[in-house]
PADRENMI-682377 format. One record per atom (N, C-alpha, C, O): x, y, z. Coordinates in steps of 0.05 Angstrom, whole numbers, plus 5000, padded with zeros to 4 digits. Layout:
! residues N
XYZ...
END
This chain:
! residues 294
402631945689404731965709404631725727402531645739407631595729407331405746406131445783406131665794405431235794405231275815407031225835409431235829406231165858409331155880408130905894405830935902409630585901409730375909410830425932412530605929410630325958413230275980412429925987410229845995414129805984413729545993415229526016417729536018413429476036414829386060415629246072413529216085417229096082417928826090419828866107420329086117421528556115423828536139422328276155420528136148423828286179423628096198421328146215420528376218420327946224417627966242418128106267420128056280416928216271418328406298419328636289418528796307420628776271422128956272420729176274421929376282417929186267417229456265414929516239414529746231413429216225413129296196409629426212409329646201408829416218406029526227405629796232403529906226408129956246408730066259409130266234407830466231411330176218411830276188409030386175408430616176407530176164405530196149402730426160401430586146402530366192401230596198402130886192400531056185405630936193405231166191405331256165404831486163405931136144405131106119401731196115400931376100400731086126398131106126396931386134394931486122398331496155398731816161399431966137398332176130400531906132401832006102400332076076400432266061398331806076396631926057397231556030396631526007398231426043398831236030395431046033393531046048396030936013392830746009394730416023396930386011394230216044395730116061394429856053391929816052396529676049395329396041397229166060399629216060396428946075397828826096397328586089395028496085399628426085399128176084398228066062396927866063398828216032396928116012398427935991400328035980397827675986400327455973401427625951400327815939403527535949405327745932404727695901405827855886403027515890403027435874400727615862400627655838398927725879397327975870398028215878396328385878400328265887400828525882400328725860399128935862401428625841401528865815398728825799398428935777397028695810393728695804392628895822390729035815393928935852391929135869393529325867393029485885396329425845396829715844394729775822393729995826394029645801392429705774390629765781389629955771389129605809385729655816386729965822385830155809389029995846388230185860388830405838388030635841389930355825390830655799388430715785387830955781386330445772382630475765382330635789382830855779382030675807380430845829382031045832381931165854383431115816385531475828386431395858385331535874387731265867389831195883391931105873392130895862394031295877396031405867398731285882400631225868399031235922401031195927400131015949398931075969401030795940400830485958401830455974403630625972402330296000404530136017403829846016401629776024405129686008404829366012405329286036404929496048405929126053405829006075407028726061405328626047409128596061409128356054411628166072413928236070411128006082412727836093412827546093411027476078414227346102414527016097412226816108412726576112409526956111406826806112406526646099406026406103406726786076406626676058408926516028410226596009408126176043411426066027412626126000414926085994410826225983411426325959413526595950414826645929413126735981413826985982416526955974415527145963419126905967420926915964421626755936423426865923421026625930420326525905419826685888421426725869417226845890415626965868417027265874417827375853417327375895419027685903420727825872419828035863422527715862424527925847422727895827422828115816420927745813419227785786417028015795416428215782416127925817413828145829414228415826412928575812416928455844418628695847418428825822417429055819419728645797420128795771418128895756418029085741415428665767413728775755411729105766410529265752412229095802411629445810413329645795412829885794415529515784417429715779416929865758417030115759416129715733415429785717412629975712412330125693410529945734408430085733407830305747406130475742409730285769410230485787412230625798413930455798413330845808416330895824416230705849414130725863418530485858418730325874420130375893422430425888419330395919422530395937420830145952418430145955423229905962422429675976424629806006426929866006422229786031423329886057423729696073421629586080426329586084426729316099426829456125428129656130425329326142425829296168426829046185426128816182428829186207431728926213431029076238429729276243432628886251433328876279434228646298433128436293435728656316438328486324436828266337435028316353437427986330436727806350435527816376433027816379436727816391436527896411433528136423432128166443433628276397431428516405428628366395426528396408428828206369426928076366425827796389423527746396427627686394426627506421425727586444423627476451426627766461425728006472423028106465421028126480423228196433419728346436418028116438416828086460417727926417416427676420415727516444413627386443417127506465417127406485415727626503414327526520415627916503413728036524410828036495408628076506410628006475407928016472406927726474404527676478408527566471407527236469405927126448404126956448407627336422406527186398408126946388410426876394406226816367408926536359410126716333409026906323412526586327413026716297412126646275411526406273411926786257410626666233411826456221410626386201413726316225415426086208413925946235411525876231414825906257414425636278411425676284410625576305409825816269406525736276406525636237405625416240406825666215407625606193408825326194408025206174410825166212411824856211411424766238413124626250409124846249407924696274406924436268407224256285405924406248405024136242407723896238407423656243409924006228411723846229413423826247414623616252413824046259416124006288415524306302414924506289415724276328416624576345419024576346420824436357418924916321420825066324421325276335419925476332424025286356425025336365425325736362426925786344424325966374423826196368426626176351426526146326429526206364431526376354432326226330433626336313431425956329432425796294430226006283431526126266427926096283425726136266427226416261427626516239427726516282428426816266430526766256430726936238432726616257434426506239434026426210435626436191431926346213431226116178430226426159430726496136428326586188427826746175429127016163427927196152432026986169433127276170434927166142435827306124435126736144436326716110434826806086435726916066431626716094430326716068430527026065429327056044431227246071429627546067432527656062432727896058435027486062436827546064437327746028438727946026435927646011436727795983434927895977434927975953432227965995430728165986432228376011430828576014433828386023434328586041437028706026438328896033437328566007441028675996439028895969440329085960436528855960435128845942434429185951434229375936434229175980432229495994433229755986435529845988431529835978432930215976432630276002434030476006431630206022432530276052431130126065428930026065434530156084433929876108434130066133435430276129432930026160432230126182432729936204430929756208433729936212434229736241434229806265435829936279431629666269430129916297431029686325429629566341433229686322434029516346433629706375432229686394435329856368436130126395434130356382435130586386431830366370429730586377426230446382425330226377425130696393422330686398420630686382421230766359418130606390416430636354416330946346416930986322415631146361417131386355418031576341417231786331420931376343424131426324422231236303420831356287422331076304420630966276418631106256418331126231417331196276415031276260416431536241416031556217418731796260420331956254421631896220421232006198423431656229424531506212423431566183424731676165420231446179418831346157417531636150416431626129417331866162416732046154418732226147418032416133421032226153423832306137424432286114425732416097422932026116424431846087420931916071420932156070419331856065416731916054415132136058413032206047416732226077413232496086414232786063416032756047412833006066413133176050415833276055415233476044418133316062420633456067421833256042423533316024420333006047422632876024421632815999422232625984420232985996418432955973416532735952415832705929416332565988415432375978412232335982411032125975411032565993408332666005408132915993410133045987405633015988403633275984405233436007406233306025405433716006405833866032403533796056402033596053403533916071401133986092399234216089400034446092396934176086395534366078394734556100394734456122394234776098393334956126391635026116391035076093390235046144386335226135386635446165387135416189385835666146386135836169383235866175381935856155381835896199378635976206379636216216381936266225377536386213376036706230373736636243371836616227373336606260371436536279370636796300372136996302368536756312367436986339367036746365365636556363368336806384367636636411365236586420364036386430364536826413361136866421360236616411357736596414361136456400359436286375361336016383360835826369362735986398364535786400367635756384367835886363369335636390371935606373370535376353368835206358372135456328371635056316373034846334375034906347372234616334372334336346374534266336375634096350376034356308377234216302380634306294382534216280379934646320382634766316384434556335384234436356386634616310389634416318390734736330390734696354391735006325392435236346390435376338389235356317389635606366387535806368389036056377390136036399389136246365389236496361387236726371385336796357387836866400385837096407386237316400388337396410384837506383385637766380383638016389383638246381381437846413379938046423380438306433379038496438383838266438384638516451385238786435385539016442385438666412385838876388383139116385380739086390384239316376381539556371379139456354379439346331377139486365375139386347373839536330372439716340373739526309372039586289369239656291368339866282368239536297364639506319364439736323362339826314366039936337365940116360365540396341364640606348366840296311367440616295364640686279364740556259363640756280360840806265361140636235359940456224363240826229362240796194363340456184362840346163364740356208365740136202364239866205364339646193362439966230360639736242358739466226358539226230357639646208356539476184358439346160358139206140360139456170362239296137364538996149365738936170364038906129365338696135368438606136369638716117370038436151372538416152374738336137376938256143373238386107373538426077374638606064376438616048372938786075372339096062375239256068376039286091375939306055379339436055379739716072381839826079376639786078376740006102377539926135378540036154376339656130376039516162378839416162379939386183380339336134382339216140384639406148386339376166384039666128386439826135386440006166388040156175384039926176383340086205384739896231385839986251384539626225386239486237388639356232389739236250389739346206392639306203394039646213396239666224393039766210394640036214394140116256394740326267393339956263394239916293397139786301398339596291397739936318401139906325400739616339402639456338398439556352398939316367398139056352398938846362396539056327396538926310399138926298400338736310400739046279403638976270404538786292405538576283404438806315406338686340405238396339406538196335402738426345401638156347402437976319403637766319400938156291402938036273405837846274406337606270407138026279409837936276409637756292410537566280408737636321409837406337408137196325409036976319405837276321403836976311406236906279407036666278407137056258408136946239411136806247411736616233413036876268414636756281413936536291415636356288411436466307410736226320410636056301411735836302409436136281407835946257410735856235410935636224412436066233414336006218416435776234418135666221416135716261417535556277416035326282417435126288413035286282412335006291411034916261410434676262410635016241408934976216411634666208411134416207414134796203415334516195415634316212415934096200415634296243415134166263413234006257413933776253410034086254408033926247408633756219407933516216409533876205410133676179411933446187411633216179414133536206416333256220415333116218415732926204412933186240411332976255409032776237407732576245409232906211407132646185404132786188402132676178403933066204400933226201400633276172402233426162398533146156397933256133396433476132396633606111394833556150393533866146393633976174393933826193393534246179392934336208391234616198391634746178389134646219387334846221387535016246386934946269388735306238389335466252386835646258386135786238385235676284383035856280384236096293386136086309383236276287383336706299381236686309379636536298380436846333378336916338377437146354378737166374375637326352375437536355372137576377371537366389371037726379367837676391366337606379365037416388365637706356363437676338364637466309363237306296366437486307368337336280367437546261366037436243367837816257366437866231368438146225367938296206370338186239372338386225375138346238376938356222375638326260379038296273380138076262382038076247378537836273379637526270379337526233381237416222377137646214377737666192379937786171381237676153379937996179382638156171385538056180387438076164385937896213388137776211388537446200390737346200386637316194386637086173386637106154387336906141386037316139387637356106390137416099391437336080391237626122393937746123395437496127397337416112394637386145396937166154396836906129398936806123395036856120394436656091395736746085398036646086395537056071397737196055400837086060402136926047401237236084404437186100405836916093408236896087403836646094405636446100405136186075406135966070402736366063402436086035404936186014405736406006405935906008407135945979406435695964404635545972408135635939408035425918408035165927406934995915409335115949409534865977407734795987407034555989406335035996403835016025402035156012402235396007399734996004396235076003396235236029397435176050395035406025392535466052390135646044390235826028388135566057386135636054384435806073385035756097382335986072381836156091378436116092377036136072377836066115374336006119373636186135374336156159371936416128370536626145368236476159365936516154369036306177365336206183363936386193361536356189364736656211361936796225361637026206360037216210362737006189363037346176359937456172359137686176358037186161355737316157352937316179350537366176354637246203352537236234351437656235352137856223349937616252349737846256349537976291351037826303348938096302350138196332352438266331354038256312352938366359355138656369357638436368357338196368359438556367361338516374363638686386365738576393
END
């Protein structure tokens, strides 16, 4: 199976860094600045190593670049699925950015030895040469009138999982006990200490939040269904939210006193509730096998 190329390019300024990071969010293997003439050598390396979906970085650093471009092109094409992403933006917005960071441009630090050139000829010379790799783009973006942001938005519209150009987002649900701390590394936390505890019923105390006795003792609480239903509403409302945003996994922890029957029983139900063929998720009992009250 082929793999997936994005070659990135456009005008200096527009935004290509900006691009490529969130690419890199994405799950893309990110290459900046690499002469174009080895491109389709570092998709082969990276395909030997099971890296599967690249971003190039390529712009007029390098003088060859336009020269060697449509043979290059043909040749990702052939080894990989290609989309080439131009980034543009208006005169004016490029002189502007350039001038509050006080970089030179890559053409007038490139013919400094022969003459100082002039910023707005350079982004001029440079907006001819890119002029037919930009007629060439499966998408062009011209981040004149947005923020990096809308950019970043932008590149995850177009590549992230909605457009099927990314893995979904994976979810890991934890069952945890407070007593013991939250994980470090919940993205939302879930309290369900207020729910009836299991602990409290004799025959239940020793069994675990597994055991289809403990489960049916607390799904069959009226205030469990309730709580139910709003946590799967929340989750059904911000779960595609986080994918907008280019999150490739989020870890939702439950947590209960002990982690070893409430917060258990409602992290399988809800795995249940909200995985399908789209969305992995996965369920980690970390306290289930601690021992004390809860």
């Amino acid at each position: 199976m082929k793999g997936a190329v994005v070659v990135v390019t456009g005008l200096s300024g527009a935004g290509k860094s900006t691009a490529l990071h969130a690419l890199e969010d994405l799950g893309f293997f990110c290459i900046d600045n690499l002469p174009t003439v080895m491109a389709p050598d570092a998709i082969t390396i990276c395909a030997r190593g099971g890296i599967a979906r690249v971003a190039l970085g390529m712009d007029v650093r390098v003088r060859e670049f336009i020269g060697e471009v449509s043979g290059v092109l043909a040749k990702l094409a052939a080894a990989a699925s290609l989309r080439v992403l131009f980034l543009d933006a208006s005169d004016e917005a490029l002189l502007r950015r350039f001038n509050e960071t006080r970089r030179p441009h890559p053409l007038a630090r490139q013919d400094h030895a022969q003459e100082a050139v002039a910023l707005l000829e350079s982004v001029a010379r440079e907006r001819e040469r890119l002029a037919p790799l930009r007629a060439r783009a499966d998408d062009v973006i011209d981040t004149t009138g947005i923020s990096v942001h809308d950019l970043r938005r932008a590149i995850i519209d177009r590549f992230g999982p909605s457009s099927g150009g990314a893995p979904p987002m994976s979810v890991r649900i934890v069952s945890f006990g407070f007593k013991y701390g939250a994980p470090a590394d919940a993205d939302v936390v879930l309290d369900v200490r207020f729910l009836e505890n299991p602990y409290f019923v004799p025959d239940l105390r020793l069994l675990p939040g597994t055991d289809q006795r403990v489960v049916t003792f607390v799904l069959q609480n009226a205030e469990t269904r309730a709580f139910l239903e709003h946590a799967l509403n929340l989750l059904s409302f911000s779960l595609p939210k986080y994918e907008r945003e280019g999150k490739s996994y989020l870890t939702i922890a439950i947590g209960c006193t002990g982690g070893r029957h409430r917060s258990v029983v409602l992290a399988h139900e809800i795995a249940q509730r909200i995985q399908s063929e789209s969305r992995p998720v996965t369920v980690v009992d970390r306290d289930l096998e601690r021992g004390g009250s809860q």
